[in-house]
Structure formats: C-alpha cells, structure tokens
Biopython code that builds the backbone (N, CA, C, O; Angstrom):
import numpy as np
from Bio.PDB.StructureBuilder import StructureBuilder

atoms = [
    (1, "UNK", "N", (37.780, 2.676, -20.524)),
    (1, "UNK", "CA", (39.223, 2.709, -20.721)),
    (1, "UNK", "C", (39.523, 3.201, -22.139)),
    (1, "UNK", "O", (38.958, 2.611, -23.060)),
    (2, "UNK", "N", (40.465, 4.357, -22.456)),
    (2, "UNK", "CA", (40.956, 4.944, -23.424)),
    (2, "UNK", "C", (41.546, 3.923, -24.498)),
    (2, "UNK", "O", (41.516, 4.020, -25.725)),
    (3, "UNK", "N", (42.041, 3.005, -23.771)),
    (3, "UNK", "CA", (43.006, 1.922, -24.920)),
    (3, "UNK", "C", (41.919, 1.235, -25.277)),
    (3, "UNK", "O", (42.016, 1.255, -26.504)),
    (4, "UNK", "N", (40.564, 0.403, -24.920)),
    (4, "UNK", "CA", (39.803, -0.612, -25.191)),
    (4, "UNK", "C", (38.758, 0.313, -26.060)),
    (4, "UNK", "O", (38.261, -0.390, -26.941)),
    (5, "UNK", "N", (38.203, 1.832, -26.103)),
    (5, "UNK", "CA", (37.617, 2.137, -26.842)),
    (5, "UNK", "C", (38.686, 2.431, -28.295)),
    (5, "UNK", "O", (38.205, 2.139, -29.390)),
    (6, "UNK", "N", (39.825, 2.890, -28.252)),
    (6, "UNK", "CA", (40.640, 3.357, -29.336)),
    (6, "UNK", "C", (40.837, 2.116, -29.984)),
    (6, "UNK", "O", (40.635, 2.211, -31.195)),
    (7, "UNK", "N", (41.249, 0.677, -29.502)),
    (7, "UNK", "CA", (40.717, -0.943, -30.232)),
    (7, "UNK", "C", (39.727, -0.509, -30.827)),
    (7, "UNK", "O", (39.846, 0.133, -31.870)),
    (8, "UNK", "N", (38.739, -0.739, -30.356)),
    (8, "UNK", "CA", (37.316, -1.119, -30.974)),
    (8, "UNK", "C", (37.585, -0.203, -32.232)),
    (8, "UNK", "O", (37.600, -0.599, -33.397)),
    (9, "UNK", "N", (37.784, 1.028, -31.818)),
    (9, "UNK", "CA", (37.767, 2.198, -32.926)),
    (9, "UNK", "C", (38.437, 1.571, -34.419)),
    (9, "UNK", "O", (37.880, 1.555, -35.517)),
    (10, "UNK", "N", (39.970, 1.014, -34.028)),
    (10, "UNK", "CA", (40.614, 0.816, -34.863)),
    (10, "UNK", "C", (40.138, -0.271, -35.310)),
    (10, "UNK", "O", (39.947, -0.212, -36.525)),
    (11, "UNK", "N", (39.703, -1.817, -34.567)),
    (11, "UNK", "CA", (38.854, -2.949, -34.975)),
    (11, "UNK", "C", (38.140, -2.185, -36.210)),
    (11, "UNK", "O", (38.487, -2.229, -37.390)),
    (12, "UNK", "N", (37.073, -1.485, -35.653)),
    (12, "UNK", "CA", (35.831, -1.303, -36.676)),
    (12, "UNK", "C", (36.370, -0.801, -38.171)),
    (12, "UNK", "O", (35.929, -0.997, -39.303)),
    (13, "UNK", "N", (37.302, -0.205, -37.762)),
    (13, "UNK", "CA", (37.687, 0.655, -39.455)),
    (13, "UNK", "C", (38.475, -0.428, -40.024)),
    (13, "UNK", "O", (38.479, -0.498, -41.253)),
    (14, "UNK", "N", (39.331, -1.526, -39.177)),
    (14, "UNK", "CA", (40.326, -2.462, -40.145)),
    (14, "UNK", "C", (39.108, -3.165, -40.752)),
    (14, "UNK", "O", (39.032, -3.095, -41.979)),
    (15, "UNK", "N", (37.795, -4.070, -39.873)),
    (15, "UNK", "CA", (36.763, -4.248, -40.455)),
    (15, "UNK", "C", (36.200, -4.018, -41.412)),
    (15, "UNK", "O", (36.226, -4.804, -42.359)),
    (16, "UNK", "N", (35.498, -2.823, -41.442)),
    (16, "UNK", "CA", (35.180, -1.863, -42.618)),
    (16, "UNK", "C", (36.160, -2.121, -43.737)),
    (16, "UNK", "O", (35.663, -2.847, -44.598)),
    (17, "UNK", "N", (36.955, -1.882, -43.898)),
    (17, "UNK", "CA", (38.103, -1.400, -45.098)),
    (17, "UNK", "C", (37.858, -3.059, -45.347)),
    (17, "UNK", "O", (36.860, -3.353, -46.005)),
    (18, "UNK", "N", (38.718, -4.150, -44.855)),
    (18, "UNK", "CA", (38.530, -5.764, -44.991)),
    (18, "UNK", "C", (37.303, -5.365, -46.061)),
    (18, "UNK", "O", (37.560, -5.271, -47.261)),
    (19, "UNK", "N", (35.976, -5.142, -45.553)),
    (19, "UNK", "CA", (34.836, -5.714, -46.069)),
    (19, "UNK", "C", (34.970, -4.545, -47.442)),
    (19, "UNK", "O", (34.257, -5.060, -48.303)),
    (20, "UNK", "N", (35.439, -3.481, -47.915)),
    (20, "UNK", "CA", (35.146, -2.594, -48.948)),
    (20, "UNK", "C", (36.204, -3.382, -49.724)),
    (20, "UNK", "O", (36.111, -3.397, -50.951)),
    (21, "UNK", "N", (37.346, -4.135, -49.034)),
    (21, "UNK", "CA", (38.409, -4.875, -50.451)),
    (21, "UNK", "C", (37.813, -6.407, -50.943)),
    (21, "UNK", "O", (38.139, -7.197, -51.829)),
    (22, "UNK", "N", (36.951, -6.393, -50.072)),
    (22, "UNK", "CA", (35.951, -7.996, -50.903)),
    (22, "UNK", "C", (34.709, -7.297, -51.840)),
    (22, "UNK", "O", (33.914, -7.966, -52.500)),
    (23, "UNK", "N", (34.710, -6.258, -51.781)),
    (23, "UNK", "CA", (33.743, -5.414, -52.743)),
    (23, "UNK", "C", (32.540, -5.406, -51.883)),
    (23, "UNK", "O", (31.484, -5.437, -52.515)),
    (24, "UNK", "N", (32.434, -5.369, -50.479)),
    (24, "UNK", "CA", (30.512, -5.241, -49.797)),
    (24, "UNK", "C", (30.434, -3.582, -50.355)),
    (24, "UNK", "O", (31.019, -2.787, -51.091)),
    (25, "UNK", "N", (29.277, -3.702, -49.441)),
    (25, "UNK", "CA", (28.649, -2.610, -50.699)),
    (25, "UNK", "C", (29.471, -1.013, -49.743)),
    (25, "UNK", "O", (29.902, -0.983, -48.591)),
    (26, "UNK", "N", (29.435, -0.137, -50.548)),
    (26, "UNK", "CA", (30.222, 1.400, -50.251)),
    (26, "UNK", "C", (29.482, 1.739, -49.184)),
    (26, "UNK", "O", (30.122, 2.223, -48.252)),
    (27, "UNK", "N", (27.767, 1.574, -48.978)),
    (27, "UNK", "CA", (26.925, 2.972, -48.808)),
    (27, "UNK", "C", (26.783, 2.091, -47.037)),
    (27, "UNK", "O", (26.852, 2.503, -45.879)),
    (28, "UNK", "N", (26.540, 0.621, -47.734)),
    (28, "UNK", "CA", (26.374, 0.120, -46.189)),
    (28, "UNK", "C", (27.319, -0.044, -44.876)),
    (28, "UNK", "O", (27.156, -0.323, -43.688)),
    (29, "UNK", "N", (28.432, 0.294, -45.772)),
    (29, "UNK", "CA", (29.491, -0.009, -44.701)),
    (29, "UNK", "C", (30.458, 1.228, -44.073)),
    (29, "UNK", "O", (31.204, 1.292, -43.096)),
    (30, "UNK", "N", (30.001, 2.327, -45.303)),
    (30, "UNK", "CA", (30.153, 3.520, -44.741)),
    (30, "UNK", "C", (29.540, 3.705, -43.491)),
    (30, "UNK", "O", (30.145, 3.636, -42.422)),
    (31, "UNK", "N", (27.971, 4.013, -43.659)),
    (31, "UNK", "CA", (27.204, 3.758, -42.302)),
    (31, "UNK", "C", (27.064, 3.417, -41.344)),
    (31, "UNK", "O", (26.434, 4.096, -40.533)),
    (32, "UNK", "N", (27.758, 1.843, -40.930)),
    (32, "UNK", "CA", (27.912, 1.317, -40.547)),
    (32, "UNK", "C", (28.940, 1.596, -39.094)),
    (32, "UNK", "O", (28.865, 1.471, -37.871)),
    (33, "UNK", "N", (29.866, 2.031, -40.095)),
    (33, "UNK", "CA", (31.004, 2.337, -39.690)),
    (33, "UNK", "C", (31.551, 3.449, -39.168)),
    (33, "UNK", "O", (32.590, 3.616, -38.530)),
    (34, "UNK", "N", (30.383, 4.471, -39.665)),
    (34, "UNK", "CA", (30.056, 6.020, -38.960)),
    (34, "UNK", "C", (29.527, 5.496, -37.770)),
    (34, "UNK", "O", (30.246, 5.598, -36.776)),
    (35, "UNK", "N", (28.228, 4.860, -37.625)),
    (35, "UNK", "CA", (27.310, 4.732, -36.458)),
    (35, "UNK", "C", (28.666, 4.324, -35.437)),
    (35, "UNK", "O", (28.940, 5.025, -34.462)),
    (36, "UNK", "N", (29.409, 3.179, -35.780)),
    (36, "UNK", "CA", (30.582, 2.590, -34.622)),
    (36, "UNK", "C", (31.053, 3.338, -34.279)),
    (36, "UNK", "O", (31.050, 3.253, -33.051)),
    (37, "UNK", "N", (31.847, 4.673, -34.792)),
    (37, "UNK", "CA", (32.434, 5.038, -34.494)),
    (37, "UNK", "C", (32.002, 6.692, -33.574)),
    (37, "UNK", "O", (32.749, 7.424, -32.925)),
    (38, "UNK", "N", (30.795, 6.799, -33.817)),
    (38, "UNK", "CA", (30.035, 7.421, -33.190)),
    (38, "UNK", "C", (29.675, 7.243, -31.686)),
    (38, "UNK", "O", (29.695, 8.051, -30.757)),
    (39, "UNK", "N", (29.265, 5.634, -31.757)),
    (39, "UNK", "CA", (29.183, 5.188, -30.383)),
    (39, "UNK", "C", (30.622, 5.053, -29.133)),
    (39, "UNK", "O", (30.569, 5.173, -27.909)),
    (40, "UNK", "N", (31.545, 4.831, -29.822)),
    (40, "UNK", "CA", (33.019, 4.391, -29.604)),
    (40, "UNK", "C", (33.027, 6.340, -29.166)),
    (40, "UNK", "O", (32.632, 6.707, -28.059)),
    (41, "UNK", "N", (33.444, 7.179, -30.046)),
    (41, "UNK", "CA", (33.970, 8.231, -29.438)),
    (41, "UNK", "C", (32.865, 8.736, -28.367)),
    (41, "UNK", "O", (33.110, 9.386, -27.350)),
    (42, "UNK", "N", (32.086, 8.467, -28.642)),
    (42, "UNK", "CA", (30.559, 8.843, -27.622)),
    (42, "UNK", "C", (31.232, 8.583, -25.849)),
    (42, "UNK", "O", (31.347, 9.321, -24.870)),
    (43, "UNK", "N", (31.585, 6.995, -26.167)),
    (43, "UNK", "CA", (31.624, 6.354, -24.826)),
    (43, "UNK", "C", (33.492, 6.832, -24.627)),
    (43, "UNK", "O", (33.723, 7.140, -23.458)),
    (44, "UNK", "N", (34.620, 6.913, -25.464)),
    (44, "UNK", "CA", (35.652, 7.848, -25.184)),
    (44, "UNK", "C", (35.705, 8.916, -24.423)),
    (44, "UNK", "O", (36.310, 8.941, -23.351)),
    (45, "UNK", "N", (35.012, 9.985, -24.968)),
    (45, "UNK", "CA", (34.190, 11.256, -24.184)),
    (45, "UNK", "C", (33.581, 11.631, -23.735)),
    (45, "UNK", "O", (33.468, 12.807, -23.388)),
    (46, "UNK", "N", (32.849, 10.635, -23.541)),
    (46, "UNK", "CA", (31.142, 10.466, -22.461)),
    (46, "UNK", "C", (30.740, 11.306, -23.300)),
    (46, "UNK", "O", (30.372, 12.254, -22.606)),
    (47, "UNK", "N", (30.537, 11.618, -24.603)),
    (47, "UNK", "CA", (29.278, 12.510, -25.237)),
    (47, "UNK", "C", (28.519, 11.134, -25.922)),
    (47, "UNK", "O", (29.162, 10.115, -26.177)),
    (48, "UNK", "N", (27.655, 11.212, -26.072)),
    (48, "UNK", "CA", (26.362, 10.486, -26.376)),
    (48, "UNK", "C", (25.595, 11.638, -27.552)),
    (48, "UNK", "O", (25.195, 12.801, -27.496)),
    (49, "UNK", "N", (25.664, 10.602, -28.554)),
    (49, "UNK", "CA", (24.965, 11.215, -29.944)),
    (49, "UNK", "C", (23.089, 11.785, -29.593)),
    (49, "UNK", "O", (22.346, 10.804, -29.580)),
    (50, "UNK", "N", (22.604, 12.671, -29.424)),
    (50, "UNK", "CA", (21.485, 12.878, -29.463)),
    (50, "UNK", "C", (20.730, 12.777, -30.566)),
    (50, "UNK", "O", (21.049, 13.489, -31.518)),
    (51, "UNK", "N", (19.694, 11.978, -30.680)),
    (51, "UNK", "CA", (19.102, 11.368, -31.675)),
    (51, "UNK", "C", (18.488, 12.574, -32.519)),
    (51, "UNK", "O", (18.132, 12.257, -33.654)),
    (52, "UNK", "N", (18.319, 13.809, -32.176)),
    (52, "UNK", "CA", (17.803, 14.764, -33.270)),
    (52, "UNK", "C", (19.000, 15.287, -33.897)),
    (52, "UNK", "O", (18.960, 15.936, -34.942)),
    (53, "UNK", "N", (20.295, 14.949, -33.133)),
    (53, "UNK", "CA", (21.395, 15.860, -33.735)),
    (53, "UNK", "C", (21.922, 15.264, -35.458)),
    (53, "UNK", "O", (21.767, 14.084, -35.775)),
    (54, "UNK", "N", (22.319, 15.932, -36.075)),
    (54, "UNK", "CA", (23.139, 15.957, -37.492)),
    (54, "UNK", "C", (24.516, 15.604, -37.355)),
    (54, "UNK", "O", (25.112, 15.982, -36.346)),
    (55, "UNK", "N", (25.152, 14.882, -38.294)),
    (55, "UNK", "CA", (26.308, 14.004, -37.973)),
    (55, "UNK", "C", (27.152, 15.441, -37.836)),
    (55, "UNK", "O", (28.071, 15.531, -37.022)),
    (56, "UNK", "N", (26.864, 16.281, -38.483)),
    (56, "UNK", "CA", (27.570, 17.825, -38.371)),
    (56, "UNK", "C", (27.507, 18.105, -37.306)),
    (56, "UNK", "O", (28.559, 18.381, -36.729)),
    (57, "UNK", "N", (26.415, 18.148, -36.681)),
    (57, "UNK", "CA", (26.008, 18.932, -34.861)),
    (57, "UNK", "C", (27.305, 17.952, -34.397)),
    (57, "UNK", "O", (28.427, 18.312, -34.042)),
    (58, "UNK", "N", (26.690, 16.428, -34.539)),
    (58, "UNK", "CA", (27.702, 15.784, -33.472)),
    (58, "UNK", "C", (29.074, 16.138, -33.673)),
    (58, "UNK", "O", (29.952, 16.136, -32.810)),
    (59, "UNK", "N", (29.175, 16.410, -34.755)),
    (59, "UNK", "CA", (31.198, 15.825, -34.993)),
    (59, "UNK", "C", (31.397, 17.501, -34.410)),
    (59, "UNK", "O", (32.509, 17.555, -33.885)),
    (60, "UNK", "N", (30.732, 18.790, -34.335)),
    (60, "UNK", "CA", (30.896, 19.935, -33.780)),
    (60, "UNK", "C", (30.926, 19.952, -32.320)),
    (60, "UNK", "O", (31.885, 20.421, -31.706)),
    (61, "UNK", "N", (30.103, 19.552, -31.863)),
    (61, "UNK", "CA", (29.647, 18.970, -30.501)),
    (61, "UNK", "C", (31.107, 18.179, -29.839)),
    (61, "UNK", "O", (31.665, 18.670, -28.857)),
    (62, "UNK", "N", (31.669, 16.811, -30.560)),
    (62, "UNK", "CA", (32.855, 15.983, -30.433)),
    (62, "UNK", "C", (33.535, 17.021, -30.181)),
    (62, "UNK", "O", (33.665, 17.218, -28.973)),
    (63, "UNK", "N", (34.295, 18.181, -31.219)),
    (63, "UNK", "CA", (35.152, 19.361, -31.236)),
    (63, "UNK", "C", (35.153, 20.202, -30.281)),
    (63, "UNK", "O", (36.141, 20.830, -29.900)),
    (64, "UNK", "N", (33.479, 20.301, -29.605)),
    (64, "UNK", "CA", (33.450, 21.359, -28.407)),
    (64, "UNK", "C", (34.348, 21.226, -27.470)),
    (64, "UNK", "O", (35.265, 21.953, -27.090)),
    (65, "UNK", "N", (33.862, 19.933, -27.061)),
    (65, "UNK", "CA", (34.246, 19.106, -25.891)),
    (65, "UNK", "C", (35.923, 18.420, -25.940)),
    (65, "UNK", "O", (36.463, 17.850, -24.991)),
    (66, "UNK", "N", (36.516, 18.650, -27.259)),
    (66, "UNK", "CA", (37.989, 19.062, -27.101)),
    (66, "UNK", "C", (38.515, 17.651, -28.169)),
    (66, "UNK", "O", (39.697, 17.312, -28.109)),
    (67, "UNK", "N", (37.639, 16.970, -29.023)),
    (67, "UNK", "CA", (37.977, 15.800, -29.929)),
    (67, "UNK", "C", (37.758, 16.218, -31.283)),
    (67, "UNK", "O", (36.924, 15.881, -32.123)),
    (68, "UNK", "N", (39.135, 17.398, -31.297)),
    (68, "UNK", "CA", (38.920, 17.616, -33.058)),
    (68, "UNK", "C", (39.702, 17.098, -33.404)),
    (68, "UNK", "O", (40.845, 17.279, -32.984)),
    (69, "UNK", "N", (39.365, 16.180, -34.382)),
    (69, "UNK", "CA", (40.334, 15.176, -35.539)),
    (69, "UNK", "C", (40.315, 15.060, -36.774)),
    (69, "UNK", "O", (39.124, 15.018, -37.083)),
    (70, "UNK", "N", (40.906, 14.987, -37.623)),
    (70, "UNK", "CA", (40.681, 15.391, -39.107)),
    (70, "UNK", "C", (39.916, 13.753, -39.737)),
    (70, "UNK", "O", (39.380, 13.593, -40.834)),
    (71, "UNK", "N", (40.060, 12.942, -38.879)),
    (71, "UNK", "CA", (39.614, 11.330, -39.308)),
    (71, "UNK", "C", (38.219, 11.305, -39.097)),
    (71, "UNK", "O", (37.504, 10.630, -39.837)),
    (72, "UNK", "N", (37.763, 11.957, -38.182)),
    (72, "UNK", "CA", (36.701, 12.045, -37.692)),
    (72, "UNK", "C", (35.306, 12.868, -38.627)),
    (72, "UNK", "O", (34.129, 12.615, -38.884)),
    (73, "UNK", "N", (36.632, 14.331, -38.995)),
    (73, "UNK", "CA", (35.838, 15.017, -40.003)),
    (73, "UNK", "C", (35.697, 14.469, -41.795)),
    (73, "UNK", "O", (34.971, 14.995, -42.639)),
    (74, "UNK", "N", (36.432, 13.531, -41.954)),
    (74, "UNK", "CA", (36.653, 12.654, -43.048)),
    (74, "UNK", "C", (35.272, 11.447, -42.842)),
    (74, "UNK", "O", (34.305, 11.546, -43.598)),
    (75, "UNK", "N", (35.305, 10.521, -41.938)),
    (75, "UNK", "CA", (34.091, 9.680, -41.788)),
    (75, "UNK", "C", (33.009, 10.771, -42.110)),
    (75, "UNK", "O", (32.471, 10.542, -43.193)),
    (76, "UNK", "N", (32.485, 12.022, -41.401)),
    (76, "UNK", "CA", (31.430, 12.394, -41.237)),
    (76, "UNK", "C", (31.166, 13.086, -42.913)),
    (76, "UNK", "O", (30.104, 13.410, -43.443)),
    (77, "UNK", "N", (31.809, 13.113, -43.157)),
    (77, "UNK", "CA", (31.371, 13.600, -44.641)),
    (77, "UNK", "C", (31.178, 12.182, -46.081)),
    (77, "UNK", "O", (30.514, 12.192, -47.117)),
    (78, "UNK", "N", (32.137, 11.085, -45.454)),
    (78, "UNK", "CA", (31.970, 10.385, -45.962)),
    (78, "UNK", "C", (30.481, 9.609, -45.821)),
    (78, "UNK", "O", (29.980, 9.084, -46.815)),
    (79, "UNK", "N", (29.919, 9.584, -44.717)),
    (79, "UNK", "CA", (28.440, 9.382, -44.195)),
    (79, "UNK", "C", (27.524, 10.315, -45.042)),
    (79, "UNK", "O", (26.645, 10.045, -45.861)),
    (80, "UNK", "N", (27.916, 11.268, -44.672)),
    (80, "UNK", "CA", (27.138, 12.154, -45.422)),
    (80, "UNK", "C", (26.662, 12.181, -46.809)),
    (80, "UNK", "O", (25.528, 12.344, -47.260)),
    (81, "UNK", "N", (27.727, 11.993, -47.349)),
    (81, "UNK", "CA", (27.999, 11.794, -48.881)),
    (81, "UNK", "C", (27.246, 9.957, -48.870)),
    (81, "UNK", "O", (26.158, 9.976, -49.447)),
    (82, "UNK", "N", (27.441, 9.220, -48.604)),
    (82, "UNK", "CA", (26.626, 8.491, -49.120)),
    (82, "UNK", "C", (25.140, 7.845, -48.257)),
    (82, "UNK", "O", (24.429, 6.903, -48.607)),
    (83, "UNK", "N", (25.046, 8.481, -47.386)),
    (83, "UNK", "CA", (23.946, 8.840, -47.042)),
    (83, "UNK", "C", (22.881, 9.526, -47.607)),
    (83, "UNK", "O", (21.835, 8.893, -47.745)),
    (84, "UNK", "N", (22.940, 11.228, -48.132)),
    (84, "UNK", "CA", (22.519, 11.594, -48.500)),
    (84, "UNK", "C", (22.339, 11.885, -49.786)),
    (84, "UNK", "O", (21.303, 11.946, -50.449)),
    (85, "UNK", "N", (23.804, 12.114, -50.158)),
    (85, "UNK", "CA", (24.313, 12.659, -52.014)),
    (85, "UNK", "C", (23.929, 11.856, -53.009)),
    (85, "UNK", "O", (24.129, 12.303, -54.138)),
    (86, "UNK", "N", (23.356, 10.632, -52.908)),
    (86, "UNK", "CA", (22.530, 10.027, -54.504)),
    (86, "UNK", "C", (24.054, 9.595, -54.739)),
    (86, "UNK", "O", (25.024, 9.115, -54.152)),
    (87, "UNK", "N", (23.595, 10.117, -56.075)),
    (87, "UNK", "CA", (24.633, 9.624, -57.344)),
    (87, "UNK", "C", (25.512, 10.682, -57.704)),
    (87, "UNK", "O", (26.171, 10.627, -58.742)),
    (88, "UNK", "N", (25.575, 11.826, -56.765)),
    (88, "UNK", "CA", (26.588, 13.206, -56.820)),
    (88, "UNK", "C", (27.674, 13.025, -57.263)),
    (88, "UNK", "O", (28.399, 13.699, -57.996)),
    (89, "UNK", "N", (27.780, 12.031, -56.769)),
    (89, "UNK", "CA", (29.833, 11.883, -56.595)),
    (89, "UNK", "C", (30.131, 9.871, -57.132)),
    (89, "UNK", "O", (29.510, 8.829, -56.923)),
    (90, "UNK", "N", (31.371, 10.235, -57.850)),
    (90, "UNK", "CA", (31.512, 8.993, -58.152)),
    (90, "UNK", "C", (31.562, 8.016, -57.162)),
    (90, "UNK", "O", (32.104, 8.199, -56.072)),
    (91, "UNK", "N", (30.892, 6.754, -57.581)),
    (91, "UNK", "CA", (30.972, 5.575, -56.566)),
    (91, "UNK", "C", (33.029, 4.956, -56.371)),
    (91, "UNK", "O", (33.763, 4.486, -55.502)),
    (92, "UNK", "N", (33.069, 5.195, -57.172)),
    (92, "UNK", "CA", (35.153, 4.741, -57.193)),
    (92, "UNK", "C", (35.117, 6.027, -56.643)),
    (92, "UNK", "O", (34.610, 5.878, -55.531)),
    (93, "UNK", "N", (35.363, 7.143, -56.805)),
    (93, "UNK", "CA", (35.921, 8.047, -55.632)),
    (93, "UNK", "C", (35.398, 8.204, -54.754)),
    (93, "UNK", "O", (36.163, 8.920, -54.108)),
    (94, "UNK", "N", (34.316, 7.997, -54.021)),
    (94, "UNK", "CA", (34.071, 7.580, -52.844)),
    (94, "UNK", "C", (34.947, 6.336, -51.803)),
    (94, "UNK", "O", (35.392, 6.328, -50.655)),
    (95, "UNK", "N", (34.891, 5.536, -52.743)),
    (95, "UNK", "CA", (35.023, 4.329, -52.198)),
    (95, "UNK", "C", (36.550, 4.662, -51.914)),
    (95, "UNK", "O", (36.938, 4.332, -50.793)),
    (96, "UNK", "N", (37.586, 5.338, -52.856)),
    (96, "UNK", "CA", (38.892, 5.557, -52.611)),
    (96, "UNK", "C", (38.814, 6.029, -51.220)),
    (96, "UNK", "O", (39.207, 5.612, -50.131)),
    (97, "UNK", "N", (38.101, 7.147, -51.694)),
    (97, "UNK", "CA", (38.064, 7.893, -50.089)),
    (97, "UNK", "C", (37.976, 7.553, -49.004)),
    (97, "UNK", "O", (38.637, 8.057, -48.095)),
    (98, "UNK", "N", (36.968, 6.431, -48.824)),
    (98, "UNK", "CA", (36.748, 5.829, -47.881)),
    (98, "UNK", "C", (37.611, 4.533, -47.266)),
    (98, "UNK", "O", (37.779, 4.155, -46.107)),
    (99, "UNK", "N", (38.154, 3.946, -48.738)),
    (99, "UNK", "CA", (39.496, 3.269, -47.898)),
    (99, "UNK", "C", (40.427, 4.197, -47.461)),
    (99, "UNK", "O", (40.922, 3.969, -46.357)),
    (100, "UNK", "N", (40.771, 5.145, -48.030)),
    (100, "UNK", "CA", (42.255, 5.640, -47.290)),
    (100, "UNK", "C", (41.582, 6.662, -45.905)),
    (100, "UNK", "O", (42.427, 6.965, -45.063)),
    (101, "UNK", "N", (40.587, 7.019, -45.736)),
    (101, "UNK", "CA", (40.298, 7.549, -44.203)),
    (101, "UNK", "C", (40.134, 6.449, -43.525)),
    (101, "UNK", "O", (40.571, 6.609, -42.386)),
    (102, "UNK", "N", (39.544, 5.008, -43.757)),
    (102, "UNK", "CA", (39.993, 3.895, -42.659)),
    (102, "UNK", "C", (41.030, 3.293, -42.296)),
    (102, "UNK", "O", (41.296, 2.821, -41.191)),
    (103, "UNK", "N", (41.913, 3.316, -43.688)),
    (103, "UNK", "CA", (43.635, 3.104, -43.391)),
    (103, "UNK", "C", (43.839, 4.164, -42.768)),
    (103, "UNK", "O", (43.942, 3.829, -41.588)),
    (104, "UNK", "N", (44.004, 5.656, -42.892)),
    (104, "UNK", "CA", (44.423, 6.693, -41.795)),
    (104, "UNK", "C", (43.920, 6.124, -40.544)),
    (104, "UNK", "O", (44.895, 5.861, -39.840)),
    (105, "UNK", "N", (42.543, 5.741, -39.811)),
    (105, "UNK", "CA", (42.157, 5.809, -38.696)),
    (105, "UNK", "C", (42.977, 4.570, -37.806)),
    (105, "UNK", "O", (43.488, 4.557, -36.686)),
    (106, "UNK", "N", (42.831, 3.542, -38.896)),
    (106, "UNK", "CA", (43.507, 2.197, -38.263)),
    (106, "UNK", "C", (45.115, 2.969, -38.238)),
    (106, "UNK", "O", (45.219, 3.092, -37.017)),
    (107, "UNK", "N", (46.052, 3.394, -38.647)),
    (107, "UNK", "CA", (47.241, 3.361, -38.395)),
    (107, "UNK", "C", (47.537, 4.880, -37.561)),
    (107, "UNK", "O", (48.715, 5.149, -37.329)),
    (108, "UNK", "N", (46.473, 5.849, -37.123)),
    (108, "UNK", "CA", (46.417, 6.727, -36.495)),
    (108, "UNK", "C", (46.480, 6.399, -35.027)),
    (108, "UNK", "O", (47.252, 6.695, -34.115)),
    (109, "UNK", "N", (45.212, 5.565, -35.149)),
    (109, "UNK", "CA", (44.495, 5.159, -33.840)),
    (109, "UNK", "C", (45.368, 4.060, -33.352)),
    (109, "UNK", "O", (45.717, 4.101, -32.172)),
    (110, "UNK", "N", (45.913, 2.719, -34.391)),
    (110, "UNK", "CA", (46.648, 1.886, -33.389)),
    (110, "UNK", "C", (47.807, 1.787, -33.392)),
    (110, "UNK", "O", (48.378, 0.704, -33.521)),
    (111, "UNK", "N", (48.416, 2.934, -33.246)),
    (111, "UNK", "CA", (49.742, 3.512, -32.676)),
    (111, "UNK", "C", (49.361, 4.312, -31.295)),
    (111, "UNK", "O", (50.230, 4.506, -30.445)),
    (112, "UNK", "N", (48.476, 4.609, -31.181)),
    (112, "UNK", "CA", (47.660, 5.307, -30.053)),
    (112, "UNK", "C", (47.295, 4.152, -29.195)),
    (112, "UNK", "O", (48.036, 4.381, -28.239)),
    (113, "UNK", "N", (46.818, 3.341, -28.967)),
    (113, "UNK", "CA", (46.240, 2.065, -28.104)),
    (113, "UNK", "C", (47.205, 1.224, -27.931)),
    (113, "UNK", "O", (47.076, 0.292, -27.137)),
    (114, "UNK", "N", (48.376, 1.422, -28.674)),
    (114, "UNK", "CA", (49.483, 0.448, -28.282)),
    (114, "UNK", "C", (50.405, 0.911, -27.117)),
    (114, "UNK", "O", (51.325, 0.188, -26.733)),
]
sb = StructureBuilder()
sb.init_structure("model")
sb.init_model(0)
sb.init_chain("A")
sb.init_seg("    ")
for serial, (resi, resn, name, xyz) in enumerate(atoms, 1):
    if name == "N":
        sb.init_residue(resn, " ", resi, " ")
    sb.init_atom(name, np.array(xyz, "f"), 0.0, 1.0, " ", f" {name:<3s}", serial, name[0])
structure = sb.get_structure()
C-alpha cells in the first residue's frame, strides 16, 4: 500500500532528523536512513536494490522506472558524502544538509500519505 510505505518513509526521516537534534552521530544515521529509505521506495516500486548496484545506479534505476525526486537525489548524495568523502566536506554542513533534506522529505511525503 502506497500510504503505509510513504509513513514508514516519512517515520524514518522524522526519526533520523529527532536523532541528528540530540546530536547521534551524522555518518550513522545518514546511512541508516539511506538504507530505509532504499528499502521503503524498493517495496513502493517493486524495484529491489541489487546488491552490486551504486547508490547512483539505484537512485538512476528508481528514475527509470518513473521515481524521480529531488529528496531522493539529496539522501543519495548525502550517503555518499558521508559514506565515502572522509573529511571533504564540513561535518556542520553536512549535518545542515542533512536536516533540511529530512525536514523536506517528512513534510513532502506526509502531505502525500495523508
């Protein structure tokens, strides 16, 4: 059901954000919160993340199949970035970043499920 995955969706990011304003850590909850939302649009669209694919393949892959979203392309870079990028990029601008793409998703998404 479209409304019970777009919950969860929005659950996980009000979650997430909750846990980045008690200070948990940036890198783990980014992750975290990519993987959810990975699984969530997975089971939305019946696409299923293939375990060799790149959060790039997938979120291209998501787009094929007709789920291009700018929230979507915001998480996946935010994954990316602290997944991969070290110490590239400031830890406070990350973290900005990453609250206001989970506030976008939560007030995107649950206006959508309502």
């Amino acid at each position: 059901d479209d409304d019970e995955d777009l919950e969860r969706l929005v659950g996980g990011a009000e979650g997430a954000l909750e846990e980045l304003r008690r200070g948990a850590n940036l890198r783990d909850t980014v992750i975290r919160c990519y993987h959810e939302m990975c699984e969530t649009m997975g089971q939305q669209r019946g696409v299923r993340r293939v375990r060799a694919m790149t959060a790039r393949e997938f979120e291209m892959h998501l787009a094929s199949v007709g789920f291009r979203d700018e929230h979507i392309k915001r998480l996946t870079r935010l994954f990316e970035e602290v997944r991969y990028g070290g110490d590239q990029a400031s830890h406070h601008e990350t973290e900005r970043e990453a609250k206001a793409c989970l506030e976008a998703i939560v007030s995107t998404y649950a206006r959508s499920a309502s």
